[in-house]
PDB file of N, CA, C and O in Angstrom:
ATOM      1  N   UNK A   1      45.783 -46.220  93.311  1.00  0.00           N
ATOM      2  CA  UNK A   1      46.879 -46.906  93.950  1.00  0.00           C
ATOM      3  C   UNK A   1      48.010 -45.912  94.143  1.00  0.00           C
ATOM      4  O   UNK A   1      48.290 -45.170  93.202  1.00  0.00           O
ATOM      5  N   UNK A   2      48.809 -45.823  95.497  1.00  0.00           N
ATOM      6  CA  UNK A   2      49.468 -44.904  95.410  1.00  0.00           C
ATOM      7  C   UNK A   2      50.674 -45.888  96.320  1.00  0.00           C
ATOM      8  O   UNK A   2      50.310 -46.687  97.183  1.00  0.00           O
ATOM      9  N   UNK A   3      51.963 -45.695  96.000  1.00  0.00           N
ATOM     10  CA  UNK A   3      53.142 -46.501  96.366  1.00  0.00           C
ATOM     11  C   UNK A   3      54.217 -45.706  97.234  1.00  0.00           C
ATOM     12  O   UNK A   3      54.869 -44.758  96.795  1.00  0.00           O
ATOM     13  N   UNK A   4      54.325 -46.284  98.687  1.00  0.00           N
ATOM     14  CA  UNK A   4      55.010 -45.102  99.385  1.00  0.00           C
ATOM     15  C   UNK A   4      56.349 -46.061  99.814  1.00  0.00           C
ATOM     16  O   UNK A   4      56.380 -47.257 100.102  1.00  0.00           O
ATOM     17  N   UNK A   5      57.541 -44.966  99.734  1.00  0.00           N
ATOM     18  CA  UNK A   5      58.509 -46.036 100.078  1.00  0.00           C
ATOM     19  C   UNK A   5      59.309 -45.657 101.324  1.00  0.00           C
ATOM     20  O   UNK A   5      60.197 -44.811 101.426  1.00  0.00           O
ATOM     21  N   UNK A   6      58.788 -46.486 102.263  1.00  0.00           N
ATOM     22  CA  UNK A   6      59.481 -46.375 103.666  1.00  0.00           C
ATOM     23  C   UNK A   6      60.531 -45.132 104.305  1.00  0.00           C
ATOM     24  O   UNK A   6      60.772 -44.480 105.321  1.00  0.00           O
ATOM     25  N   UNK A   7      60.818 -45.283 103.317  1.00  0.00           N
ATOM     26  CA  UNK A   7      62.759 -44.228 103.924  1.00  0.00           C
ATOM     27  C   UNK A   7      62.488 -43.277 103.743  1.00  0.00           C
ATOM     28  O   UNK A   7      63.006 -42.435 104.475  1.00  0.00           O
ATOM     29  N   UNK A   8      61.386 -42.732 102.525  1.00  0.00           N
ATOM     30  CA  UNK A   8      61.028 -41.326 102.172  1.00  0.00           C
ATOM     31  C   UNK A   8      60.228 -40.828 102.763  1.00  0.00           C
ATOM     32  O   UNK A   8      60.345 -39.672 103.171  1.00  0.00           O
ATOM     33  N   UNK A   9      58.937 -41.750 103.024  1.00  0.00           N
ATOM     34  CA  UNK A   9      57.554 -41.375 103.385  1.00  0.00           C
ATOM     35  C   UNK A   9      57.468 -42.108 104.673  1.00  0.00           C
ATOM     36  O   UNK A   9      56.481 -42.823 104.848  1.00  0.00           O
ATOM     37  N   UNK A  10      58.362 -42.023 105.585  1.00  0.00           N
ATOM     38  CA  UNK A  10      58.398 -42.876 106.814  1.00  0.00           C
ATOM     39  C   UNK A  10      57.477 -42.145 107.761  1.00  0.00           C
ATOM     40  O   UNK A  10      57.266 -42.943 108.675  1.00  0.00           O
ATOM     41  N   UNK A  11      56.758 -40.908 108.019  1.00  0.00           N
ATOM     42  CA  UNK A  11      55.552 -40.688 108.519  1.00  0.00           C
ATOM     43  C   UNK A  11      54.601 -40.783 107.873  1.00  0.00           C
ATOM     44  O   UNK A  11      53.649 -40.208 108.401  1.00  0.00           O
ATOM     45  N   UNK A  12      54.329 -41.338 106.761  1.00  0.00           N
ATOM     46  CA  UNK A  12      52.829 -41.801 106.067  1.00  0.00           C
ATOM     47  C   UNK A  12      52.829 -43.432 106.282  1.00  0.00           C
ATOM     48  O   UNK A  12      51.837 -44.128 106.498  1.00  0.00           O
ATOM     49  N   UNK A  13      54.274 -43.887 106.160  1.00  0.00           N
ATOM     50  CA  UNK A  13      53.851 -45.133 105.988  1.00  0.00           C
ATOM     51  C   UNK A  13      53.584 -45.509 107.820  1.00  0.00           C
ATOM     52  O   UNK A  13      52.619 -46.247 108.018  1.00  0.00           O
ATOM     53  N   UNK A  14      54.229 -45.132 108.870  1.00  0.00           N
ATOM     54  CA  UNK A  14      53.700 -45.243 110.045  1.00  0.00           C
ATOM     55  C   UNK A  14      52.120 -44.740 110.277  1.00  0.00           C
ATOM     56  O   UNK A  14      51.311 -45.571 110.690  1.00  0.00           O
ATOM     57  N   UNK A  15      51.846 -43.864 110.104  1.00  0.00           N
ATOM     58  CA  UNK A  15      50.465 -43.369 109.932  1.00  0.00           C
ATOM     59  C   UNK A  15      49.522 -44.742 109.621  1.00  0.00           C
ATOM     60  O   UNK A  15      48.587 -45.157 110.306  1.00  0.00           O
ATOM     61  N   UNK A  16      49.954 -45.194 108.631  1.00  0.00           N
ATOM     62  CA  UNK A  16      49.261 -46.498 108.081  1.00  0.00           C
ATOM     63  C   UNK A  16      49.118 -48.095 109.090  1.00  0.00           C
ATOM     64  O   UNK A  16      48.375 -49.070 108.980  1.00  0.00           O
ATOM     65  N   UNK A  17      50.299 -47.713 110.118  1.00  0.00           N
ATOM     66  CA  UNK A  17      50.893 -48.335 110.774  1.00  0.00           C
ATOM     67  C   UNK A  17      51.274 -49.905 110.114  1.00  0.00           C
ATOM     68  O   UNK A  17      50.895 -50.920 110.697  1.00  0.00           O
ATOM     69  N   UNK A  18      51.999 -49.960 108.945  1.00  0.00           N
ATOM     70  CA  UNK A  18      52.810 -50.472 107.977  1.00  0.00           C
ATOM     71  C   UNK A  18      53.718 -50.976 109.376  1.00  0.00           C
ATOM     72  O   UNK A  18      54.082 -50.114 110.176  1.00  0.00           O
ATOM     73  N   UNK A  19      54.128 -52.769 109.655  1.00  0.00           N
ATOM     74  CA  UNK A  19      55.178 -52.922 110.469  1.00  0.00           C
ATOM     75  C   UNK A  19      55.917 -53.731 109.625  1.00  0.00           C
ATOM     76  O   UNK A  19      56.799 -54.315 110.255  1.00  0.00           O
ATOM     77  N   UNK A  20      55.902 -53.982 108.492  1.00  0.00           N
ATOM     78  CA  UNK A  20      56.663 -54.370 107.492  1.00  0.00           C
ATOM     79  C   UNK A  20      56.514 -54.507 105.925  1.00  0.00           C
ATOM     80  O   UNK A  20      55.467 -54.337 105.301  1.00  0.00           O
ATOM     81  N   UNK A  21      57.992 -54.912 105.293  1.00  0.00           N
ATOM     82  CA  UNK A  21      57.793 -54.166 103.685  1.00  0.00           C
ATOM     83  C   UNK A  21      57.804 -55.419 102.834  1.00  0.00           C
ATOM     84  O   UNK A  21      57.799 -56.342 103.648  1.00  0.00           O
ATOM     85  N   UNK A  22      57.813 -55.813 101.871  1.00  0.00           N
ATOM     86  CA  UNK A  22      56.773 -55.206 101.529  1.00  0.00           C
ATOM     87  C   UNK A  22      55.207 -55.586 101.653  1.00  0.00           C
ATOM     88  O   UNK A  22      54.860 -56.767 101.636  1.00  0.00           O
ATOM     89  N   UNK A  23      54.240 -54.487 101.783  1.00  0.00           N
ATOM     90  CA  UNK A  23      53.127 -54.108 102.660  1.00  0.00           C
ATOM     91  C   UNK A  23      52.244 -53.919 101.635  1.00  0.00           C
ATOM     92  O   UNK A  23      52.879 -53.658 100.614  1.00  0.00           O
ATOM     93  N   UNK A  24      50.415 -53.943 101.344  1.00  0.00           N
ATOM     94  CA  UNK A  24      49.749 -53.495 100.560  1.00  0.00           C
ATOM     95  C   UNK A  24      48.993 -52.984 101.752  1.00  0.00           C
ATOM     96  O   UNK A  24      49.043 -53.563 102.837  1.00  0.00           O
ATOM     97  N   UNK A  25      48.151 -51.673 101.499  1.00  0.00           N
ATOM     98  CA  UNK A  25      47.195 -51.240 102.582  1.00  0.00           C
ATOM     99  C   UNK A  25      46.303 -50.827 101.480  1.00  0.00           C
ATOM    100  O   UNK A  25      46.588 -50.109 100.522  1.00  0.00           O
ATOM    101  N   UNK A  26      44.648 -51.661 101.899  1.00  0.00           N
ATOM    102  CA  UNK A  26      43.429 -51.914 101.422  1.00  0.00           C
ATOM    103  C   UNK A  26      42.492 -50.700 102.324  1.00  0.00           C
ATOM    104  O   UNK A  26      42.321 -50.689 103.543  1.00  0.00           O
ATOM    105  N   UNK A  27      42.013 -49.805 101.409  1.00  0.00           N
ATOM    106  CA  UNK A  27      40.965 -48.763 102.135  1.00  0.00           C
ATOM    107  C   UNK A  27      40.083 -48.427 101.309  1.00  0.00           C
ATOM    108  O   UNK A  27      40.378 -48.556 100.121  1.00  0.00           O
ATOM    109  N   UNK A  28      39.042 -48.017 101.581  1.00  0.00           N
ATOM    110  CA  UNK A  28      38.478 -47.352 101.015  1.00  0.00           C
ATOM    111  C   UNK A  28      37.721 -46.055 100.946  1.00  0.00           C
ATOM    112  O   UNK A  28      38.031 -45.285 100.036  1.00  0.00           O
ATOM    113  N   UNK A  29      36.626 -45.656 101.913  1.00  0.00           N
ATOM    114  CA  UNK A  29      36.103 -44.268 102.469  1.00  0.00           C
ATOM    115  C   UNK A  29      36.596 -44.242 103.152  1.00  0.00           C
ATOM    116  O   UNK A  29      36.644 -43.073 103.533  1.00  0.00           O
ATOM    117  N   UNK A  30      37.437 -45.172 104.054  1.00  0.00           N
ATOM    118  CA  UNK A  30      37.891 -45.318 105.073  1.00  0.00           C
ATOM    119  C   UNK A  30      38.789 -46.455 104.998  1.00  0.00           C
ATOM    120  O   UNK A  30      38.814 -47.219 104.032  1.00  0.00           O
ATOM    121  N   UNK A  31      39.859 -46.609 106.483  1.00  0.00           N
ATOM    122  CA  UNK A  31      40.297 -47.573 106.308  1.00  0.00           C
ATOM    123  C   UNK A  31      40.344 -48.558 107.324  1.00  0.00           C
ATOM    124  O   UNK A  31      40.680 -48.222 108.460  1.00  0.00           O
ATOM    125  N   UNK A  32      40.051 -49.733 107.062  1.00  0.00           N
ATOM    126  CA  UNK A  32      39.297 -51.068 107.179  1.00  0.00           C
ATOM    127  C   UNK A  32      40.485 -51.765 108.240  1.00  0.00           C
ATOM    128  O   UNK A  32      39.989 -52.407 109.165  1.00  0.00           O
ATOM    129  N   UNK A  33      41.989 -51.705 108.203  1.00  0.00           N
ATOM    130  CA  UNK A  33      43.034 -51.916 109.053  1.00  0.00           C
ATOM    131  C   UNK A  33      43.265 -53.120 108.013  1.00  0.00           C
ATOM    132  O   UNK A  33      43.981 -54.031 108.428  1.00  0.00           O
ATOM    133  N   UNK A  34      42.674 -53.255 106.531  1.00  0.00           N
ATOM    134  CA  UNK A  34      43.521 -54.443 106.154  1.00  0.00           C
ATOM    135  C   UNK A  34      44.532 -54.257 105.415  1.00  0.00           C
ATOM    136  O   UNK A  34      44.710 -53.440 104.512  1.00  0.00           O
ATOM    137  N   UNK A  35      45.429 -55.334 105.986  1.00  0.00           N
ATOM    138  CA  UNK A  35      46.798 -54.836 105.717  1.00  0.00           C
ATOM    139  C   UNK A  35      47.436 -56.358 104.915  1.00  0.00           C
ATOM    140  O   UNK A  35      47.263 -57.349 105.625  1.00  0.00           O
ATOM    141  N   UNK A  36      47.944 -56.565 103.922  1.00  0.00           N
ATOM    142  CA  UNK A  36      48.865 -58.177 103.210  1.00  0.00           C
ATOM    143  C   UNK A  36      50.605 -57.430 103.734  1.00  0.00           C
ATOM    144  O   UNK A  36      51.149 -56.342 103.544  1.00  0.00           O
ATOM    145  N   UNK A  37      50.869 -58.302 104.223  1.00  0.00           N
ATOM    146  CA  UNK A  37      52.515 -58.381 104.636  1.00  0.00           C
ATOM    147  C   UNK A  37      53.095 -59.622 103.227  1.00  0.00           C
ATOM    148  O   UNK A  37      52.559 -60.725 103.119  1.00  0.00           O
ATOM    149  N   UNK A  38      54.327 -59.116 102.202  1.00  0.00           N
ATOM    150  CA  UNK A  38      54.530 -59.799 101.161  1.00  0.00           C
ATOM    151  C   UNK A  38      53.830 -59.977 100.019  1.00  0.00           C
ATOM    152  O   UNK A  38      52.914 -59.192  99.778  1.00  0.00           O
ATOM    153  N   UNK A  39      54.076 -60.837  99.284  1.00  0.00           N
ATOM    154  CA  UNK A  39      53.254 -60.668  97.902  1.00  0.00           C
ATOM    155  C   UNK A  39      52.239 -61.879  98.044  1.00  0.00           C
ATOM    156  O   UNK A  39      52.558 -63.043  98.290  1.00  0.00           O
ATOM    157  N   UNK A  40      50.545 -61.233  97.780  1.00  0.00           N
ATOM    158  CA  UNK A  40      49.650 -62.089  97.661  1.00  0.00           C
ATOM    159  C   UNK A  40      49.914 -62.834  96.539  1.00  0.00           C
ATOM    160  O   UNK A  40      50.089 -62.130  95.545  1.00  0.00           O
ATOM    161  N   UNK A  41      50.031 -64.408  96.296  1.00  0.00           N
ATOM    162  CA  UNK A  41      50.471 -65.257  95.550  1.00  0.00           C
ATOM    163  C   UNK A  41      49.543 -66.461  95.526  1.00  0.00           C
ATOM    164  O   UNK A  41      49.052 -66.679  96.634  1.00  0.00           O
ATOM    165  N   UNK A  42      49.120 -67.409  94.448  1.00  0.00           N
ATOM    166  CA  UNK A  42      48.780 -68.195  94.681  1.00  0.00           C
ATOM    167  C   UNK A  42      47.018 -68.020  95.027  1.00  0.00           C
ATOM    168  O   UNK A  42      46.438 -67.089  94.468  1.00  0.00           O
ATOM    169  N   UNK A  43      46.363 -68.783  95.795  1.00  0.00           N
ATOM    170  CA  UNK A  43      45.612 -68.423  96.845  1.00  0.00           C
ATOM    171  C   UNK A  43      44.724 -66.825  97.440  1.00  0.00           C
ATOM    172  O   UNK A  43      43.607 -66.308  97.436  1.00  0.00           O
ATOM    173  N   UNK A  44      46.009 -66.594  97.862  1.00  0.00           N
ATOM    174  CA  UNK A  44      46.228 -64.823  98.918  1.00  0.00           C
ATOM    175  C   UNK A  44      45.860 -64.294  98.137  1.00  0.00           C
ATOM    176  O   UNK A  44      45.185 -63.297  98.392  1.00  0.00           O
ATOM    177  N   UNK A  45      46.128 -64.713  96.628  1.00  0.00           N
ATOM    178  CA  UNK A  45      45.675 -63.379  95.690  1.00  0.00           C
ATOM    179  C   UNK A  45      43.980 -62.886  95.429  1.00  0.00           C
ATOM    180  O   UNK A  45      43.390 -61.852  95.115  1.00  0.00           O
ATOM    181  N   UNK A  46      43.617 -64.357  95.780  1.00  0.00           N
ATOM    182  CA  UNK A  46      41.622 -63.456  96.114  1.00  0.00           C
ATOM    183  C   UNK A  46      41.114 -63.095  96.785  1.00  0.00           C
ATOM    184  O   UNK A  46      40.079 -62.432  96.846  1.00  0.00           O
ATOM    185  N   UNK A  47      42.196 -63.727  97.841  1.00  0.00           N
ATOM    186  CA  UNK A  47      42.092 -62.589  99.154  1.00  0.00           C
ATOM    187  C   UNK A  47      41.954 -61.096  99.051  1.00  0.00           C
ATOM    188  O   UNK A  47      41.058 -60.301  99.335  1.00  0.00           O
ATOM    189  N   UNK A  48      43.501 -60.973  98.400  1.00  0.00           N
ATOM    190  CA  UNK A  48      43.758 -59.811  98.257  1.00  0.00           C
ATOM    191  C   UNK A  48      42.088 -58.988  97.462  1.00  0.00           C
ATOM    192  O   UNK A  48      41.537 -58.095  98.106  1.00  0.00           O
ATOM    193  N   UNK A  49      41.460 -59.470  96.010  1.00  0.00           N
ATOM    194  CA  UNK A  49      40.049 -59.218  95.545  1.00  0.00           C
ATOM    195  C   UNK A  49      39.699 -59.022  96.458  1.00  0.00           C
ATOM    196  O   UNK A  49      39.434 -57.847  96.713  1.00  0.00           O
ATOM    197  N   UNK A  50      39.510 -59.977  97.410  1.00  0.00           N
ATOM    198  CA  UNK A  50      38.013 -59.735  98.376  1.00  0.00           C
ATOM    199  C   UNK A  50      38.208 -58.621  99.295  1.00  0.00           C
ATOM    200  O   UNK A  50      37.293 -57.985  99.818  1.00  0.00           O
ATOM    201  N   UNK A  51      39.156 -58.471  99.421  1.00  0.00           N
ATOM    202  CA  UNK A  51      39.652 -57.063  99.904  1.00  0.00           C
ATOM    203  C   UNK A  51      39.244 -55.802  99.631  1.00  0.00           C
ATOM    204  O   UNK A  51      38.830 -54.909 100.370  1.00  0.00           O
ATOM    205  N   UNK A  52      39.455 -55.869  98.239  1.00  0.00           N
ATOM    206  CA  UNK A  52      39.127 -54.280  97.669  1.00  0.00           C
ATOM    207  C   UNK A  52      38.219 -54.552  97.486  1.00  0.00           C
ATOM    208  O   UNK A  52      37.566 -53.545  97.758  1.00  0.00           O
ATOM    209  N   UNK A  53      37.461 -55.402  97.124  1.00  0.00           N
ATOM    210  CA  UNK A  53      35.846 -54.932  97.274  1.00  0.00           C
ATOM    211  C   UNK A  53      35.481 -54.711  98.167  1.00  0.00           C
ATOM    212  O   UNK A  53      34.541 -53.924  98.287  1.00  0.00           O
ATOM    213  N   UNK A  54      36.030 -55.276  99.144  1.00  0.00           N
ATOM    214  CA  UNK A  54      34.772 -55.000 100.300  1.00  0.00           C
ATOM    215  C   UNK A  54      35.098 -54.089 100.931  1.00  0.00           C
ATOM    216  O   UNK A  54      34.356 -53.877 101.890  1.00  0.00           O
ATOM    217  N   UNK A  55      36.669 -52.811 100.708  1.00  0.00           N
ATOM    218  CA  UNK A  55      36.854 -51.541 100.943  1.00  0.00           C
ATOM    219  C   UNK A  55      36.061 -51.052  99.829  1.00  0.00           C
ATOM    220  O   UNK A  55      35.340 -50.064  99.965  1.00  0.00           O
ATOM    221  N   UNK A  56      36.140 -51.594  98.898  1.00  0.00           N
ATOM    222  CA  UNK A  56      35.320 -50.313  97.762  1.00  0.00           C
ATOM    223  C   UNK A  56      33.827 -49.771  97.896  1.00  0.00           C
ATOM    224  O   UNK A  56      33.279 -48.752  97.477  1.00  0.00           O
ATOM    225  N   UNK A  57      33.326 -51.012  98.755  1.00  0.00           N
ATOM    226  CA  UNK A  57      31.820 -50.996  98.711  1.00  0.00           C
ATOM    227  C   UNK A  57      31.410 -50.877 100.353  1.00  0.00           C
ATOM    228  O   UNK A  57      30.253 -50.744 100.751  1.00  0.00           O
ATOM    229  N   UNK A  58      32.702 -50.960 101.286  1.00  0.00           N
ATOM    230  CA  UNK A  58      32.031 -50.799 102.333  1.00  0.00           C
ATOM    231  C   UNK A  58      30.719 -51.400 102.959  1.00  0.00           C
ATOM    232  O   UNK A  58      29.992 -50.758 103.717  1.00  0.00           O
ATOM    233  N   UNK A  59      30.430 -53.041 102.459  1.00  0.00           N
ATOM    234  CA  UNK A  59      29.806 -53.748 102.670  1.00  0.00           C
ATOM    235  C   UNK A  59      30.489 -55.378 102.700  1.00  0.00           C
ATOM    236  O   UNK A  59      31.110 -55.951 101.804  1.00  0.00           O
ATOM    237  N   UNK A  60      30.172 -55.800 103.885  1.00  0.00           N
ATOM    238  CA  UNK A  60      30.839 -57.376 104.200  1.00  0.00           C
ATOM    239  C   UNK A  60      30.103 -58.307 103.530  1.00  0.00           C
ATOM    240  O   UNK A  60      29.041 -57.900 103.061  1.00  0.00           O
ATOM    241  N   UNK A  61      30.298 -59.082 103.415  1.00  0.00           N
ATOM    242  CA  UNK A  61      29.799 -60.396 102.952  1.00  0.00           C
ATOM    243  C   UNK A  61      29.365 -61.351 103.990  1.00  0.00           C
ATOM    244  O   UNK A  61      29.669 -62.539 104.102  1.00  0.00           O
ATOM    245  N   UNK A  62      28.818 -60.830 104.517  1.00  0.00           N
ATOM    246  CA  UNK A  62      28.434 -62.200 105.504  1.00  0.00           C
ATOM    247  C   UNK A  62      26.946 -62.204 106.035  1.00  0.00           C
ATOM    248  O   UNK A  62      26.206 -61.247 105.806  1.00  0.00           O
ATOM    249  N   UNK A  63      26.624 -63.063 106.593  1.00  0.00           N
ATOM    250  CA  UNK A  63      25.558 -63.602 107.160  1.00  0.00           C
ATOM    251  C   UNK A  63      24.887 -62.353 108.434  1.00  0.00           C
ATOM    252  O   UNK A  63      25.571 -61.661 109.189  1.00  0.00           O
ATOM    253  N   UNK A  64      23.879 -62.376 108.364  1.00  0.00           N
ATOM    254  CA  UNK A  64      23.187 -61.443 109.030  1.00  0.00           C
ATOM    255  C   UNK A  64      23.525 -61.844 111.038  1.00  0.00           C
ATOM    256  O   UNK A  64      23.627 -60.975 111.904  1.00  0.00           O
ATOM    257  N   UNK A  65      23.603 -63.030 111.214  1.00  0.00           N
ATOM    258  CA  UNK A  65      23.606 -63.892 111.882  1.00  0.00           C
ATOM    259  C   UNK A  65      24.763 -63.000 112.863  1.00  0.00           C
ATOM    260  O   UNK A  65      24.688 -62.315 113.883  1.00  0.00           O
ATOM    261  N   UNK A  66      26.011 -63.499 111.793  1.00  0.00           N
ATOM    262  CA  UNK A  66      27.408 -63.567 112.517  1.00  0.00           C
ATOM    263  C   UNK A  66      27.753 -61.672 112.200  1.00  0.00           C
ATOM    264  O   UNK A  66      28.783 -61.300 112.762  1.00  0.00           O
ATOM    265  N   UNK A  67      27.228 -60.893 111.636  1.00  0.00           N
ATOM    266  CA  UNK A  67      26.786 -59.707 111.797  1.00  0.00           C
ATOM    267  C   UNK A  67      26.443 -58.881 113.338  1.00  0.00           C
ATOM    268  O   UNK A  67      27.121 -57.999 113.865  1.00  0.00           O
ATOM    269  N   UNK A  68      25.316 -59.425 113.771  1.00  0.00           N
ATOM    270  CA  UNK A  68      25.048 -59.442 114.893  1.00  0.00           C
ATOM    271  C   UNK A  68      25.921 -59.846 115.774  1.00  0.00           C
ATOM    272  O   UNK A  68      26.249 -58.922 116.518  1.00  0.00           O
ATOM    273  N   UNK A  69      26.592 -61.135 116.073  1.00  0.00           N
ATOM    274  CA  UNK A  69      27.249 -61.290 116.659  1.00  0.00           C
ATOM    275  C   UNK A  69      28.807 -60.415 116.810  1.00  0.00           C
ATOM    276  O   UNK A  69      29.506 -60.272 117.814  1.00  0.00           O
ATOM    277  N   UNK A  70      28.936 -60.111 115.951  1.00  0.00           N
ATOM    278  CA  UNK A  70      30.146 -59.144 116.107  1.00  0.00           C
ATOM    279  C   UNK A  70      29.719 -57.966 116.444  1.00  0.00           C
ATOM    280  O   UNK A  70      29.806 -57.852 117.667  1.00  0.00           O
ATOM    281  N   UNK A  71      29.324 -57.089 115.980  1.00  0.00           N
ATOM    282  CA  UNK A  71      28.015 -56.054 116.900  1.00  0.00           C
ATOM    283  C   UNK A  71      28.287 -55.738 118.481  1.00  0.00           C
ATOM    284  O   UNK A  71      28.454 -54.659 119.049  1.00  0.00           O
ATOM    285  N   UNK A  72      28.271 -57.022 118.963  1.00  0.00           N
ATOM    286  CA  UNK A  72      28.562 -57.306 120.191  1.00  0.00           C
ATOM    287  C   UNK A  72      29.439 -57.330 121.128  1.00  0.00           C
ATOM    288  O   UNK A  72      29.388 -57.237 122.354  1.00  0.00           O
ATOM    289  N   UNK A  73      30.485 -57.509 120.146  1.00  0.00           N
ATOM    290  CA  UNK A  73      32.102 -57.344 120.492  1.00  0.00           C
ATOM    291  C   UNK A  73      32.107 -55.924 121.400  1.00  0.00           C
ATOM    292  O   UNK A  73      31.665 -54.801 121.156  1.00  0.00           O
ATOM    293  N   UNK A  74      32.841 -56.519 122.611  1.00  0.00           N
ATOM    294  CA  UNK A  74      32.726 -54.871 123.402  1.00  0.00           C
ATOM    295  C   UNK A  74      34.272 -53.913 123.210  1.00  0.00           C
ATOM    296  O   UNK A  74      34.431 -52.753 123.591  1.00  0.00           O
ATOM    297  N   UNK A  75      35.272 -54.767 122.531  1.00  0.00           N
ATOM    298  CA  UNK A  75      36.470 -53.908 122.037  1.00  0.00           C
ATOM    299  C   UNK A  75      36.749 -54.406 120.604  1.00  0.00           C
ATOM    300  O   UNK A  75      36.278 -55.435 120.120  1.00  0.00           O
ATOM    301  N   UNK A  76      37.959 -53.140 119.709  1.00  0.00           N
ATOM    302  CA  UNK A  76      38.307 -53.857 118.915  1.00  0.00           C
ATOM    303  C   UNK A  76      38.870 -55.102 118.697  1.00  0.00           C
ATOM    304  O   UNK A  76      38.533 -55.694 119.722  1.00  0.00           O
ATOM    305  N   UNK A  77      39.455 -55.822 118.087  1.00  0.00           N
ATOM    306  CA  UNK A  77      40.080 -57.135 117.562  1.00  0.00           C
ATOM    307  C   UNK A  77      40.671 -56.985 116.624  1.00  0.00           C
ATOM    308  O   UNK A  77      40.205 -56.457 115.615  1.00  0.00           O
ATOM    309  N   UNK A  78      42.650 -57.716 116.816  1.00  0.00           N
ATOM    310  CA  UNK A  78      43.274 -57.662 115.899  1.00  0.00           C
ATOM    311  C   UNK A  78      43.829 -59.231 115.465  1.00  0.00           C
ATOM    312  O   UNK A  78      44.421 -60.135 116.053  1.00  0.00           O
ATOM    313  N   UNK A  79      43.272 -59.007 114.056  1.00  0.00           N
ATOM    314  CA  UNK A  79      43.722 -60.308 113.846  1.00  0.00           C
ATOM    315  C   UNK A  79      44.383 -60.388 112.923  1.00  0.00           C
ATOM    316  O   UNK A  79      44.279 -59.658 111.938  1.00  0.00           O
ATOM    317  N   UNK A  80      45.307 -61.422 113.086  1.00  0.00           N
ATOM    318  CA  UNK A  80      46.096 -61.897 111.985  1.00  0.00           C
ATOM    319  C   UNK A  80      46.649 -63.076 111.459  1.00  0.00           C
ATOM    320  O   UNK A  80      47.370 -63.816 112.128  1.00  0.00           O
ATOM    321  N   UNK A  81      46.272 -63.331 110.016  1.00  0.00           N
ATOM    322  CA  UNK A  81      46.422 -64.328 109.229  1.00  0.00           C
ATOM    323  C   UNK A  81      47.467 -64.464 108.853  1.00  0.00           C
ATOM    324  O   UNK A  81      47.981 -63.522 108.248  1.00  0.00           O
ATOM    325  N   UNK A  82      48.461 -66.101 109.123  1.00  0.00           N
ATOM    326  CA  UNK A  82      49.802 -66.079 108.465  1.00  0.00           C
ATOM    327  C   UNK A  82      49.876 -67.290 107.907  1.00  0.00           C
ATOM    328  O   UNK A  82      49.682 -68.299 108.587  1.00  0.00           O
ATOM    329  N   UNK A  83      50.260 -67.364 106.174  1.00  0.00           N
ATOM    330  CA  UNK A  83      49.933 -68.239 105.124  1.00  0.00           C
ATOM    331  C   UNK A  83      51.621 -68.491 104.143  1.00  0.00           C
ATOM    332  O   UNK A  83      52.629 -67.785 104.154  1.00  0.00           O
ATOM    333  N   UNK A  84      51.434 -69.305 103.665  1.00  0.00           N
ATOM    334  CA  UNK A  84      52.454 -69.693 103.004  1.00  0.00           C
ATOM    335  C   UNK A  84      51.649 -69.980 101.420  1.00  0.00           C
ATOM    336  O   UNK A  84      50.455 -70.262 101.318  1.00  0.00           O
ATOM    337  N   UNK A  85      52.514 -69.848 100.375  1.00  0.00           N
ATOM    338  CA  UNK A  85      52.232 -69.893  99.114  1.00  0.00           C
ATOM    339  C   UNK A  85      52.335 -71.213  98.900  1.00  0.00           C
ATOM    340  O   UNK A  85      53.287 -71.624  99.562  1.00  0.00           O
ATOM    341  N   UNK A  86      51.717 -72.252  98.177  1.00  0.00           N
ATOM    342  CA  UNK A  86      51.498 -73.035  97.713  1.00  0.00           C
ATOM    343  C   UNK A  86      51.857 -73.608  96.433  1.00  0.00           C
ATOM    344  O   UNK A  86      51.389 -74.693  96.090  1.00  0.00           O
TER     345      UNK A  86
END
């Protein structure tokens, strides 16, 4: 885990493309573009788990099925999840 703080490291944290603070960035051999905006709480927080595993291991969890189907996708996709704590 390494903690970068905006004002200092303002070309690493762009690099990361970090568009707000506070930010966790999930990677692993590589990085995956997942990004938590605020504190995983509640809920978000197994998110946040399912996260690093599946940067750590570089293997998804899913169905062979919907595998394929993304496969298929002819550009990237950005998506984003916006949640409230509970």
């Amino acid at each position: 885990m390494e903690v970068l703080n905006l004002a200092i490291d303002r070309e690493r944290v762009q690099a990361y493309g970090v568009e707000q603070v506070p930010a966790i960035v999930v990677e692993g051999a590589r990085d995956y573009g997942i990004r938590f905006y605020g504190v995983p709480l509640g809920y978000e927080f197994s998110n946040l788990i399912d996260a690093i595993v599946l940067a750590s291991t570089g293997q998804p969890v899913l169905a062979e099925e919907t595998l394929a189907s993304l496969r298929t996708l002819a550009a990237d996709v950005d998506i984003k999840v916006f949640s409230t704590p509970t």
